[in-house]
C-alpha positions in Angstrom: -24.1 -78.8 -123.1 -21.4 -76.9 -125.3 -19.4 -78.2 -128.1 -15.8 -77.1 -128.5 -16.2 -78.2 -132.2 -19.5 -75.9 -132.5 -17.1 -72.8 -131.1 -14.5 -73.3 -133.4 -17.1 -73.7 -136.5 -18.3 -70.3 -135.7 -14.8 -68.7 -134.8 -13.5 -70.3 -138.2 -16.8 -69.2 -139.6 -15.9 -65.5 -138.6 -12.9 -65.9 -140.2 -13.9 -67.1 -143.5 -16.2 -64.3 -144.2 -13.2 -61.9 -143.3 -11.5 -63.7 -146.2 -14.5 -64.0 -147.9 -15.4 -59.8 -148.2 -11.2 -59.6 -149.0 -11.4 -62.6 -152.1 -12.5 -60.8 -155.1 -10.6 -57.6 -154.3 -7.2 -59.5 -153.6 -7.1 -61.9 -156.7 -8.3 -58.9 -158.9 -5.0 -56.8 -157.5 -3.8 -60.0 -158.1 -4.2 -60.6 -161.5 -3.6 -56.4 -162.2 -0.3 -57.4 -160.6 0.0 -59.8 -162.6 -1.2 -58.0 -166.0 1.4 -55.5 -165.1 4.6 -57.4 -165.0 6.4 -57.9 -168.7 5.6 -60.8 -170.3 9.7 -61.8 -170.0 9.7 -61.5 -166.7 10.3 -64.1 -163.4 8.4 -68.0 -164.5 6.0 -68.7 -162.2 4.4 -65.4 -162.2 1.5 -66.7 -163.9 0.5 -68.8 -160.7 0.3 -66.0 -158.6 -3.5 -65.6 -158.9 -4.3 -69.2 -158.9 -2.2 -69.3 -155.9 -4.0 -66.8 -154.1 -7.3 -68.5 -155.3 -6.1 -71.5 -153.9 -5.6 -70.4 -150.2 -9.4 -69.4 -150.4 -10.6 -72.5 -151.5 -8.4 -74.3 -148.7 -9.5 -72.1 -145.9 -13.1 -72.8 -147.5 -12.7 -76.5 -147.4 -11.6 -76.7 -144.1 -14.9 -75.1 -142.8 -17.0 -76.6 -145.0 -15.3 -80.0 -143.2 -15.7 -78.5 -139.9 -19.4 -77.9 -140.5 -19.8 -81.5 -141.7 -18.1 -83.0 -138.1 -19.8 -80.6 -136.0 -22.9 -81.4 -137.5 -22.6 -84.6 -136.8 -21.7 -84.1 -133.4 -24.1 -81.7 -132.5 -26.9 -83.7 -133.8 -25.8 -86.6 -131.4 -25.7 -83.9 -128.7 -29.3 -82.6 -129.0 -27.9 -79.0 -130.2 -29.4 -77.0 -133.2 -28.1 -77.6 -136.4 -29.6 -74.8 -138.5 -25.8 -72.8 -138.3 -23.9 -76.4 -139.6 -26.6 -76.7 -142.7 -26.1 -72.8 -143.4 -22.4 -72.9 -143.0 -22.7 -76.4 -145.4 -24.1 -74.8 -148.0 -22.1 -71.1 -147.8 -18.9 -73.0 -148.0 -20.1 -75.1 -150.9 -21.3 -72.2 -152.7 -18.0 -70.5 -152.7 -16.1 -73.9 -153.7 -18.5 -74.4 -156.4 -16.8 -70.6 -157.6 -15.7 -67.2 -156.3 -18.6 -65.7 -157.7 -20.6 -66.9 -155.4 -19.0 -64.7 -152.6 -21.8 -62.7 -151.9 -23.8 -65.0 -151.0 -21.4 -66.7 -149.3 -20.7 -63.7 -147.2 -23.9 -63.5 -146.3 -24.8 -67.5 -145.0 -21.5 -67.3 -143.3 -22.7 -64.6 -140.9 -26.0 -66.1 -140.1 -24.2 -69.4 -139.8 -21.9 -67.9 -137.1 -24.3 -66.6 -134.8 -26.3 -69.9 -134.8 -23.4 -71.7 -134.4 -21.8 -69.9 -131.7 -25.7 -69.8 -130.2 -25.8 -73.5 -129.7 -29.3 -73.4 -128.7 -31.2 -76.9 -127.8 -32.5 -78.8 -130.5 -36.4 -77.8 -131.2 -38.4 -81.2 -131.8 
């Protein structure tokens, strides 16, 4: 048996490392931007690389939720977990701070292809 949930963890999951590899390098154009621009210039300015922070740590959450419902759901289902716990714990990682990315990137990966595997629970 197949979980929708489980398919869209992993799609979302493939996502997020997309944005993931692409964090660093946008809020540090981000901030150069923003190191650039006079220091009279436009208000609200200074947001701009919080903003763009922001939108990580949204998309981020949303998985790290996703993970958490799917978990759930897949254990009542009989279907591996090991991608959920892996997904858990990349999406916390990068919550807890962008400069765990890396990492991140990496457990995000792995926690895709499980996911998306939904093999049978091994007891």
């Amino acid at each position: 048996m197949k979980l929708k949930i489980n398919t869209a963890a992993g799609t979302f999951d493939i996502i997020n490392t997309i944005l993931v590899a692409f964090s660093w390098l946008i809020v540090i154009l981000t901030g150069i931007n923003k190191s650039t621009v006079t220091s009279h210039a436009v208000s609200g300015t200074s947001t701009l690389t919080s903003g763009t922070a922001i939108f990580f740590y949204i998309m981020l959450g949303i998985g790290l939720i996703l993970h958490i419902v799917a978990l759930v759901q897949s254990r009542k289902a009989d279907i591996s977990i090991t991608g959920h716990v892996l997904g858990i714990i990349g999406c916390g990682l990068f919550l807890l701070s962008m400069v765990f990315a890396l990492p991140t990137f990496i457990l995000l990966i792995i926690a895709a292809v499980f996911t998306l595997k939904q093999a049978p629970a091994k007891h």
